[in-house]
KEKE-3310 file (N, C-alpha, C; in steps of 0.2 Angstrom, whole numbers, plus 5000, padded with zeros to 4 digits):
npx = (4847:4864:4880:4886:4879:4869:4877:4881:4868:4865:4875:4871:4859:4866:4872:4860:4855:4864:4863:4849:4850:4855:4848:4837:4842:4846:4832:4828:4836:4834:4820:4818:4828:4834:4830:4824:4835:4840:4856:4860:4872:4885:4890:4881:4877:4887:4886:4875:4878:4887:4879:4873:4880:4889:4881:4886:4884:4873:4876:4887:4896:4895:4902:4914:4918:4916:4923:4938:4939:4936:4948:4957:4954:4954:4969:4975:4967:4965:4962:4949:4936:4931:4922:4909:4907:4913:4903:4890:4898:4901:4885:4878:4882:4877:4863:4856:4860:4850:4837:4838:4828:4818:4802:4800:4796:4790:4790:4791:4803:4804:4797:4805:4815:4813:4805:4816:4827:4822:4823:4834:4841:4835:4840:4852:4854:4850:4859:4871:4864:4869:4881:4891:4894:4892:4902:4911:4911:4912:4921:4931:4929:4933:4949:4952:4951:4959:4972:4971:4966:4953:4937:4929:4916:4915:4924:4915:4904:4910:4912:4901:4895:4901:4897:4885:4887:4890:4882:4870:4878:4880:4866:4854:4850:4841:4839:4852:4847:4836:4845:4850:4842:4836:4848:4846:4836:4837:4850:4844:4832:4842:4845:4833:4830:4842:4840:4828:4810:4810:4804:4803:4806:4818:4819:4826:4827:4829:4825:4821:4814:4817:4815:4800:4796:4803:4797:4785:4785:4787:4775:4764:4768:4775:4792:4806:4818:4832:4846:4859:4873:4876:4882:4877:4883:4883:4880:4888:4885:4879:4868:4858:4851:4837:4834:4825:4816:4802:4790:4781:4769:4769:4771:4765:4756:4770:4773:4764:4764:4776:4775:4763:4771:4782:4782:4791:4800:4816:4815:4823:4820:4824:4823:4823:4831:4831:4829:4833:4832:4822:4805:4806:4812:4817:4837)
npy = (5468:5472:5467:5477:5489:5484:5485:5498:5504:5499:5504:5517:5516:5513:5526:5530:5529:5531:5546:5547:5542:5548:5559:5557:5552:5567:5572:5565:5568:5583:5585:5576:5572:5581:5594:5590:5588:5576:5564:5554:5546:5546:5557:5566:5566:5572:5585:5587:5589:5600:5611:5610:5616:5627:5634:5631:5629:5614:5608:5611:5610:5594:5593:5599:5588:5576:5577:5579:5567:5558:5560:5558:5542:5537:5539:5530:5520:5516:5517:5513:5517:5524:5533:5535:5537:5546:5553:5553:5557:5570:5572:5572:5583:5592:5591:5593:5604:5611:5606:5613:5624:5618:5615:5606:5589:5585:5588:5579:5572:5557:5551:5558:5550:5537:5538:5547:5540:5530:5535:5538:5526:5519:5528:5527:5512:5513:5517:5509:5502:5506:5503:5510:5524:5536:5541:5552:5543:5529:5529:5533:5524:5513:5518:5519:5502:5498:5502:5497:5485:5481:5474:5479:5481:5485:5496:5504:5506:5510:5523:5529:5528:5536:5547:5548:5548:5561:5567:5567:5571:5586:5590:5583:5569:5562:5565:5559:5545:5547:5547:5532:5527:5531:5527:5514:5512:5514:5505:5493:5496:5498:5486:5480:5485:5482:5468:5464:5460:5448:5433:5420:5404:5394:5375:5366:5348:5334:5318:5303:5293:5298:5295:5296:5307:5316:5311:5312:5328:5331:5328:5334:5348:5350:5358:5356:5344:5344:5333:5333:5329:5322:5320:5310:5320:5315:5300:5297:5292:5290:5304:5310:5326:5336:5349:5363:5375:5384:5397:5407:5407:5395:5389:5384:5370:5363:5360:5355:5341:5337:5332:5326:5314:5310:5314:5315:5322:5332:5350:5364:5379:5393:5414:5416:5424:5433:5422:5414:5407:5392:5393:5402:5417:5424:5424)
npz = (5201:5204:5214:5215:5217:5228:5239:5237:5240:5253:5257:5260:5266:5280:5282:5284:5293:5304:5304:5308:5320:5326:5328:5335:5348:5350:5353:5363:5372:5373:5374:5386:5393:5397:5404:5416:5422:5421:5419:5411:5411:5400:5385:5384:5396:5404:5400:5403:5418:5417:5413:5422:5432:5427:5419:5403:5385:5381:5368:5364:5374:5369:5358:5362:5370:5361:5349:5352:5360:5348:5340:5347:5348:5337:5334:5345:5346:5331:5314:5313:5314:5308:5294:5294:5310:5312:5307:5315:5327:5325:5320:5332:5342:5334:5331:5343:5347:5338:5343:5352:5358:5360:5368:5385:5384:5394:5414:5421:5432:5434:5422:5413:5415:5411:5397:5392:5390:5385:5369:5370:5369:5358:5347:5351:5345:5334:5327:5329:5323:5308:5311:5318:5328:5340:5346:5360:5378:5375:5365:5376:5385:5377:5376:5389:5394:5386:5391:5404:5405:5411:5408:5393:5396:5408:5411:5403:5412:5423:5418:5418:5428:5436:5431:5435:5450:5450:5446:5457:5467:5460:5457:5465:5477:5474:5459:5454:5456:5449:5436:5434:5432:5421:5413:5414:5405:5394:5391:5391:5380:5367:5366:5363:5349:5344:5343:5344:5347:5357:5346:5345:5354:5361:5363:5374:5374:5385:5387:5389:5380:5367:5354:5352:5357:5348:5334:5337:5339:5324:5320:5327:5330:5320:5317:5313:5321:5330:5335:5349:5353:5370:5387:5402:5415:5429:5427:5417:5407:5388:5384:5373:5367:5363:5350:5348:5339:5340:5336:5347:5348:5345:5358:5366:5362:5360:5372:5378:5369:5374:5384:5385:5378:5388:5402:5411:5407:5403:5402:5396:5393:5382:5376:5359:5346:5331:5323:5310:5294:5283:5287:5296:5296:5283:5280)
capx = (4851:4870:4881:4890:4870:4866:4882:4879:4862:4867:4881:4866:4855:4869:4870:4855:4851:4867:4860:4842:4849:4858:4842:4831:4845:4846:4827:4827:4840:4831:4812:4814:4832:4840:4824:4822:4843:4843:4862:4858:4878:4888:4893:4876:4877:4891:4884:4871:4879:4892:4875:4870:4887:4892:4877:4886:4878:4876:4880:4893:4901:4897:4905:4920:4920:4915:4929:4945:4939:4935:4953:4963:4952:4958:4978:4975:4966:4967:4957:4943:4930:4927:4920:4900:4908:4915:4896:4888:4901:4898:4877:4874:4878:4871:4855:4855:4859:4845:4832:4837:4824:4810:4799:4800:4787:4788:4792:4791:4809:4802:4793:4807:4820:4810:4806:4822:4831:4817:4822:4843:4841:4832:4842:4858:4853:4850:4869:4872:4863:4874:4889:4893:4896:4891:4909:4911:4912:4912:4928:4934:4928:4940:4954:4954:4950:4967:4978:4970:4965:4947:4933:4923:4908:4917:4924:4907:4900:4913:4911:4891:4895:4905:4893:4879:4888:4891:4873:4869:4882:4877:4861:4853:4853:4836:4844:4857:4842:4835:4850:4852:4833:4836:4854:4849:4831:4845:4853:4835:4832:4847:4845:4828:4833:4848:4839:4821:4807:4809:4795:4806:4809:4824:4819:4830:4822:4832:4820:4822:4810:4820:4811:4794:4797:4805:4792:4778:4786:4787:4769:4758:4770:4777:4796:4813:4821:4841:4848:4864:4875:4877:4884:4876:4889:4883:4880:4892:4880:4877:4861:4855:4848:4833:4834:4818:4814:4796:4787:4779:4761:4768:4775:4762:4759:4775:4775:4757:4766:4781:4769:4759:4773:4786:4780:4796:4805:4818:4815:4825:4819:4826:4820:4830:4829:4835:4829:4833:4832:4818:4802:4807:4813:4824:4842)
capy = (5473:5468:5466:5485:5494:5481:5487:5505:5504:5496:5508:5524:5515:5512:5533:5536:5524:5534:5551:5549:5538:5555:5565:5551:5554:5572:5575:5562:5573:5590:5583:5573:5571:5592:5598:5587:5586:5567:5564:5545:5544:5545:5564:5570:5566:5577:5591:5591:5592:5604:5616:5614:5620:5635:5637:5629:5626:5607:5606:5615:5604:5587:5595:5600:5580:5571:5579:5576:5561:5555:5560:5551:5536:5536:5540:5527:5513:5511:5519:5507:5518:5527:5541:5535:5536:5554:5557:5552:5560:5578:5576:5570:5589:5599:5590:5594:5612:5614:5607:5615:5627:5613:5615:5601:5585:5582:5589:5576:5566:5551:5551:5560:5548:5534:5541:5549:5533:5525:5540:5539:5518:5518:5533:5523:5505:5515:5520:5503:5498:5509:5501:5515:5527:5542:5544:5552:5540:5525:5530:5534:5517:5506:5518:5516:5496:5496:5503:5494:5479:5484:5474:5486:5484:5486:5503:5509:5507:5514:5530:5530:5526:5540:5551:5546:5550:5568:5571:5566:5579:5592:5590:5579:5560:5559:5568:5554:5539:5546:5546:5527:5523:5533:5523:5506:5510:5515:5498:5488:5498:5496:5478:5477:5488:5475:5461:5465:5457:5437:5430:5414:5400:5387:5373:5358:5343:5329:5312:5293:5293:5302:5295:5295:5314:5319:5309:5320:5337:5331:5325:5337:5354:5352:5358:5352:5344:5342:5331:5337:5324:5323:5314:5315:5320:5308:5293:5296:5288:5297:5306:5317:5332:5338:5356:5364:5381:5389:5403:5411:5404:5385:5385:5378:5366:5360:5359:5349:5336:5332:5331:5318:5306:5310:5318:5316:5324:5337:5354:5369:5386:5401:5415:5416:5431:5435:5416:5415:5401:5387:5392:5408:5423:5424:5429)
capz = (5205:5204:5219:5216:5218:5232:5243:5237:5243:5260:5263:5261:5272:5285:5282:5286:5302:5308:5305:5310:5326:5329:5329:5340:5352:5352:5355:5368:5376:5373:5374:5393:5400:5397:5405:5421:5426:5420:5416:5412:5407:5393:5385:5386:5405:5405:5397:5408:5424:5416:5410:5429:5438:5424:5411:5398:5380:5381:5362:5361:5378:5367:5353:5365:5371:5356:5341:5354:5360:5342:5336:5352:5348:5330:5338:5349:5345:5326:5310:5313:5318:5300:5291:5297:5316:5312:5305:5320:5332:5321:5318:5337:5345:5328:5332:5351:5346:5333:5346:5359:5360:5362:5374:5386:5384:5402:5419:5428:5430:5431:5417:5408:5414:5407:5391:5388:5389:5379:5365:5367:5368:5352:5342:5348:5342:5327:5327:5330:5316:5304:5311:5320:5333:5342:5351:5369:5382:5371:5365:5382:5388:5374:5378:5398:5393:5383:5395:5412:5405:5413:5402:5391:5400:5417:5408:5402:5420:5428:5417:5418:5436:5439:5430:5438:5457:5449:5446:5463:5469:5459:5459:5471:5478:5467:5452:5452:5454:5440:5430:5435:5430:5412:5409:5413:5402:5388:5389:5388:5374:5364:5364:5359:5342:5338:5344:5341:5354:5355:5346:5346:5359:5360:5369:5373:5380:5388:5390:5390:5376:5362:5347:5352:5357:5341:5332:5342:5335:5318:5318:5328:5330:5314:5317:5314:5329:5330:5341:5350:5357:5377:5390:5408:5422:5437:5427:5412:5399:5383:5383:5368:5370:5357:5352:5345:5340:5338:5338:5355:5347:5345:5362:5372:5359:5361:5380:5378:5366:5376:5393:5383:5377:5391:5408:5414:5402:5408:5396:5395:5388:5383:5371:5353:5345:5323:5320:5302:5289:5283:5292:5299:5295:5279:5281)
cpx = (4858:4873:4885:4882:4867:4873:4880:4874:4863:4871:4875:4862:4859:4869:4868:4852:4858:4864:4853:4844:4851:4853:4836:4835:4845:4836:4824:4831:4836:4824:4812:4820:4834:4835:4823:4830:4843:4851:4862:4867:4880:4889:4887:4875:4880:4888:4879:4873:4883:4887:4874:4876:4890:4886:4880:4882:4880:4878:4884:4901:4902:4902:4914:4923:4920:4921:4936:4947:4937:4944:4959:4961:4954:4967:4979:4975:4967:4960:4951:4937:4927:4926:4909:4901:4908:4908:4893:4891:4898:4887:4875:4873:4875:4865:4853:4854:4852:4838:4833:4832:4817:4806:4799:4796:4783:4792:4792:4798:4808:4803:4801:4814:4818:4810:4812:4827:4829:4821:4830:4843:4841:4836:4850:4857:4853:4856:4873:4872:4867:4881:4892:4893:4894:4897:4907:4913:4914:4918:4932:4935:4934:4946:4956:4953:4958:4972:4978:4969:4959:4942:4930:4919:4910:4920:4917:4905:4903:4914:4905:4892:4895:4900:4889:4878:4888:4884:4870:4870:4880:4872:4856:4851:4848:4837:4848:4852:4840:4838:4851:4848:4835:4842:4853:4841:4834:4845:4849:4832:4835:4846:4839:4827:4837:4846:4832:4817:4807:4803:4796:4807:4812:4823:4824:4828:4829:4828:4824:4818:4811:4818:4804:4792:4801:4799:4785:4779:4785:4780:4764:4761:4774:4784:4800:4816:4829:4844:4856:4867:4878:4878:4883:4882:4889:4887:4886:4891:4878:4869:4860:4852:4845:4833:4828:4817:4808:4794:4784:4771:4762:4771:4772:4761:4765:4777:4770:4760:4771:4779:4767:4764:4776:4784:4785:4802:4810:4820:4818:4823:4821:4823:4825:4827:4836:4837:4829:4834:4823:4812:4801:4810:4818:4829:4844)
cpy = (5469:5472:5475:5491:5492:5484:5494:5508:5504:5500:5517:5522:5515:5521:5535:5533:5528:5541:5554:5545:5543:5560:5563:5553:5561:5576:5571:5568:5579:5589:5581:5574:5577:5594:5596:5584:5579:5567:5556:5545:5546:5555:5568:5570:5573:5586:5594:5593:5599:5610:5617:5616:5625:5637:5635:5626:5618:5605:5606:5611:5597:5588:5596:5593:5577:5574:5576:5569:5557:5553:5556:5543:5535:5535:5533:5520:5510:5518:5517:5513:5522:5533:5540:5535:5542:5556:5558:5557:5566:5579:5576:5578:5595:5597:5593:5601:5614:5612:5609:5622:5623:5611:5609:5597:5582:5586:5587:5570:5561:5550:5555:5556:5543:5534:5543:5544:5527:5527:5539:5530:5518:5524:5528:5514:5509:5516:5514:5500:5500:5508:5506:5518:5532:5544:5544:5546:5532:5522:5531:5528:5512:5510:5515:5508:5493:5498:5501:5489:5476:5480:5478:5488:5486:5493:5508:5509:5508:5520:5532:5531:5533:5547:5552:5550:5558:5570:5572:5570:5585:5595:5591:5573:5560:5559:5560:5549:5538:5544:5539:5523:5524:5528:5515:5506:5510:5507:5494:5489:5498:5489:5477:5480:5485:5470:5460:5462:5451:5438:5423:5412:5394:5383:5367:5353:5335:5323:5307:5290:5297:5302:5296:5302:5319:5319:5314:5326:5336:5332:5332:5346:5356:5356:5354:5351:5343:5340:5332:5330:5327:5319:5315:5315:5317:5302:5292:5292:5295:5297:5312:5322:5335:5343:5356:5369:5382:5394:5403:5406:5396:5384:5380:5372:5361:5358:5353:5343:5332:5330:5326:5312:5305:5316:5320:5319:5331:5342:5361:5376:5391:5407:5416:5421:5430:5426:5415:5407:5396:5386:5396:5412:5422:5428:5435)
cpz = (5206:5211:5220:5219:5226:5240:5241:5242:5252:5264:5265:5268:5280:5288:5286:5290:5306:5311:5308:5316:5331:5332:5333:5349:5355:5355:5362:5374:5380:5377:5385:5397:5402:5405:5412:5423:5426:5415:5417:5408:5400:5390:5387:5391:5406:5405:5398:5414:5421:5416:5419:5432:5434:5420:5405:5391:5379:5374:5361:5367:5374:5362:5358:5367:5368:5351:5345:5357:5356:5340:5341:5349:5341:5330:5341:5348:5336:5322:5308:5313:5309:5298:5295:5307:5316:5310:5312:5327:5332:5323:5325:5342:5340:5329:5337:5350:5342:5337:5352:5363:5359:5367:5376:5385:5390:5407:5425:5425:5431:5425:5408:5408:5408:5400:5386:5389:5384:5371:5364:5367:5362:5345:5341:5343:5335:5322:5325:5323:5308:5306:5311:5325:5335:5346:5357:5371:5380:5371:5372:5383:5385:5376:5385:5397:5390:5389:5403:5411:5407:5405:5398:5394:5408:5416:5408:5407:5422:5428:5419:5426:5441:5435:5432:5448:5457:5449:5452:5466:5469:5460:5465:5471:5472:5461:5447:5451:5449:5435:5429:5433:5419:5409:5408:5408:5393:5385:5383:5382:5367:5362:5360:5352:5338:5338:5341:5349:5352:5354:5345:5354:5356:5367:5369:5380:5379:5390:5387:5381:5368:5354:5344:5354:5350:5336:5331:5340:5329:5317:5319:5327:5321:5313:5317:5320:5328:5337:5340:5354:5365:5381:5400:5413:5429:5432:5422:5404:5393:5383:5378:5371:5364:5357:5348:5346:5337:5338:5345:5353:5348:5352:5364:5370:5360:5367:5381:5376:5370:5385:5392:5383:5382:5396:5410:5412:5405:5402:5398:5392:5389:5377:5366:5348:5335:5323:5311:5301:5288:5289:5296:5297:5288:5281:5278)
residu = (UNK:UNK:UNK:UNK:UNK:UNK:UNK:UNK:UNK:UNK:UNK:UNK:UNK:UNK:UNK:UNK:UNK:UNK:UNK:UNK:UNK:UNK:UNK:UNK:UNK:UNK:UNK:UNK:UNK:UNK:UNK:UNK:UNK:UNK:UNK:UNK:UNK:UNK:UNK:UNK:UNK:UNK:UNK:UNK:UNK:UNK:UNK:UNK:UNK:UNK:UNK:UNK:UNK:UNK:UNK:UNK:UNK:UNK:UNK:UNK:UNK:UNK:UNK:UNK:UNK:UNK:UNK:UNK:UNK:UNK:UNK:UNK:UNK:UNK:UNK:UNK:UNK:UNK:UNK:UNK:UNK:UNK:UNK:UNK:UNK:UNK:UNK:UNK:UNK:UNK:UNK:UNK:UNK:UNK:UNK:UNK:UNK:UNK:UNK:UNK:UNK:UNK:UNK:UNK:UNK:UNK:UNK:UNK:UNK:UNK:UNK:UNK:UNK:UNK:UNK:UNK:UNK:UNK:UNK:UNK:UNK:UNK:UNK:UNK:UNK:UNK:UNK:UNK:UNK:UNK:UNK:UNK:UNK:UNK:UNK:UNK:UNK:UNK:UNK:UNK:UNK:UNK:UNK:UNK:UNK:UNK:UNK:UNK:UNK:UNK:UNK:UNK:UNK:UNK:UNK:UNK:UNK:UNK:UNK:UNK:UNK:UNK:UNK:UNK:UNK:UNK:UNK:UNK:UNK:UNK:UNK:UNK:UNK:UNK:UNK:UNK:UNK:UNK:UNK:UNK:UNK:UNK:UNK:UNK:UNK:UNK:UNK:UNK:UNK:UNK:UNK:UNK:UNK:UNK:UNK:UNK:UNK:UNK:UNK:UNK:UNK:UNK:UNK:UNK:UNK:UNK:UNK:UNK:UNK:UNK:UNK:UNK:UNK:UNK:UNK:UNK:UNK:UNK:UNK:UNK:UNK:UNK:UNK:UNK:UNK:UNK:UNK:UNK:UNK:UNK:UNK:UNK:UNK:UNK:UNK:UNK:UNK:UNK:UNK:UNK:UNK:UNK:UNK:UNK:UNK:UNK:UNK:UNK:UNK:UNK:UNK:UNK:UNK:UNK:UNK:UNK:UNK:UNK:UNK:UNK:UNK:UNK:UNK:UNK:UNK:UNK:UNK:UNK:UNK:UNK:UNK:UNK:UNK:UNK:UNK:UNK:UNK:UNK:UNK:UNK:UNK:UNK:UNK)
# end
């Protein structure tokens, strides 16, 4: 397969993780948040308080939000966003409208915040993953970010924020809790779609003993160890610093080995997530 078939290929697939993250999204919507007044942010938020204070069809409001704030953001910020951002913008209220006659899967909002955060978490990562967009709020967020100087993330929470306060309002105080429960299960979800679930740990160990602890990974854990140059901050001596990544299975392993050669060892751990190369995931 030559390099022209191998980019064809990749730009369908990107497609069709816009497409189908559109329609994840839209049943999330319809299935748990429409149904039980969760406005967990973002244009679908809108579109549901708007439905609770006139009756408006929520499609036809994302559609009213998403196409002009697609075209400012094109005006504004640059023709960065595409023709797969335009798809997304377009298929996310056609979806909404084609199931909006779907009985709900839940009537309890909890459960339908929950869920329907699980449902637009995972539809957007999808979006994500096609190097793309669903507009609304998004675009609102880089605009107000350009013109206040407001980080992006300090923009996107002060829209969700403010959408969240309206639910409240319209609603009631629960309304809003819910919606605060569904947006920050959104997030959680998001990530774990772009990131996947760590099944990696990065550990870095600092001992006295740097050869006989290296040594010890080679022999018994069997990973490569990379030492990092460091210099401590009391004493101003240079101290290495061992880094080493395993899987979840070889942790404890690697925690037994460096307890045996050096008890006193001072270890770091955090989890490492899209471990590629030699031994772990190919890129």
């Amino acid at each position: 397969m030559n390099n022209e078939q191998i980019s064809t290929k990749d730009k369908v697939s990107e497609y069709l993780f816009v497409i189908l993250g559109a329609a994840i999204v839209a049943v999330g919507f319809n299935a748990f948040l429409f149904p039980n007044q969760v406005a967990s942010g973002g244009v679908s938020g809108i579109s549901t308080i708007l439905h609770g204070l006139f009756g408006w069809n929520a499609g036809l409001v994302q559609y009213a939000f998403n196409i002009p704030l697609f075209i400012a953001g094109v005006f504004i910020l640059g023709k960065k966003f595409g023709l797969k951002s335009l798809v997304g913008t377009l298929a996310l209220p056609l979806f909404v409208i084609l199931t909006e006659d779907w009985e709900p899967w839940t009537l309890n909002p909890l459960l339908g915040a929950i869920f329907g955060g699980i449902f637009v978490g995972m539809g957007i990562g999808f979006v994500f993953k096609g190097k793309a967009s669903t507009g609304g709020t998004d675009l609102l967020a880089q605009i107000i970010t350009k013109y206040t100087g407001l980080t992006l993330g300090t923009s996107v929470l002060l829209i969700d924020g403010i959408i969240a306060v309206s639910a409240a309002l319209v609603f009631d105080l629960e309304k809003g809790l819910y919606a605060l429960i569904g947006l920050y299960v959104t997030t959680k979800t998001i990530d774990i779609i772009q990131l996947g679930f760590s099944q990696s740990k990065m550990v870095y160990i600092i001992t006295n003993r740097e050869n006989e602890v290296r040594d010890a990974i080679y022999a018994e854990v069997k990973r490569g160890v990379t030492k990092l140059p460091a210099i401590g901050g009391y004493t101003g001596e240079e101290k290495p610093i061992l880094m080493v990544v395993v899987y979840q299975t070889e942790f404890t392993k690697l925690k037994q080995v460096i307890k045996t050669v050096d008890p006193t060892a001072f270890v770091i751990v955090s989890d490492a997530y899209e471990v590629l190369g030699k031994g772990f995931k190919r890129a």
